[in-house]
N, C-alpha and C positions, 0 to 999 in steps of 0.2 A: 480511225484515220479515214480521211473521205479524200479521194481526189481530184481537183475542181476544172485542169487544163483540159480544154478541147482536143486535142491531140496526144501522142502519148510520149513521153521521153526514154533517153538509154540512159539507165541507171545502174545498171547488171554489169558484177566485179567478176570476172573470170577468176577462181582459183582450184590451182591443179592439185590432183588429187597428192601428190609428194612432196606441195607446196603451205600443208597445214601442220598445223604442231599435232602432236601427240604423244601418250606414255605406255607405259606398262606397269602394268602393279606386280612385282616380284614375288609375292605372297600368294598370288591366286591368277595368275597370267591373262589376267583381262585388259584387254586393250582398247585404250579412248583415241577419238580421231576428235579432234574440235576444227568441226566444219567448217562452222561458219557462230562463230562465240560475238558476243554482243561487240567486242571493238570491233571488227567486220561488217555488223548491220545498223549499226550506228544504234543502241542498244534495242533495237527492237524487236530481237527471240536472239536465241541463240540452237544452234543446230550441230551436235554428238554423236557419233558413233561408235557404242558400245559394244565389243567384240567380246563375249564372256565365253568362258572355257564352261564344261557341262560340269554340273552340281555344283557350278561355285556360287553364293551368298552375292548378295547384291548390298546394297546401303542398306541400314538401319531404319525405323520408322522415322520419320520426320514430314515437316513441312517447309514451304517456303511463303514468307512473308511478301514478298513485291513482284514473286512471278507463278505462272501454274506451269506444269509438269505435266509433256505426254508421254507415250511409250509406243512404237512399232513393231513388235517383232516381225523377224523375217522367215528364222528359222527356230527351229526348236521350241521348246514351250518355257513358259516365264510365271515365277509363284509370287505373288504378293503373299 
């Protein structure tokens, strides 16, 4: 994506922090925040936050066909 305008424009959607969806997983108390999910960016990433309790399992092996996958951590330590 390149962008061509000489100037720059406001494009930026303020959303508050208690104004995002999110769940909990009952089975293992990991909590998703979806930040900012591709209806928000108009599909162009999407952006998660994954709250995981200690020694809990993450997803399964897998891949994703149409997009790539990063990871942050902030705290703690994380096993592929």
């Amino acid at each position: 994506m390149t962008y061509m305008r000489d100037a720059g424009e406001v494009s930026a959607e303020f959303r508050a922090r208690d104004d995002v969806d999110s769940l909990t997983f009952r089975t293992s108390g990991t909590h998703v925040r979806f930040v900012a999910p591709g209806s928000a960016t108009r599909g162009q990433f999407g952006l998660f936050e994954w709250n995981m309790q200690p020694r809990t399992g993450g997803a399964d092996a897998h891949f994703h066909r149409t997009f790539s996958e990063s990871f942050f951590v902030t705290s703690g330590t994380v096993e592929f």
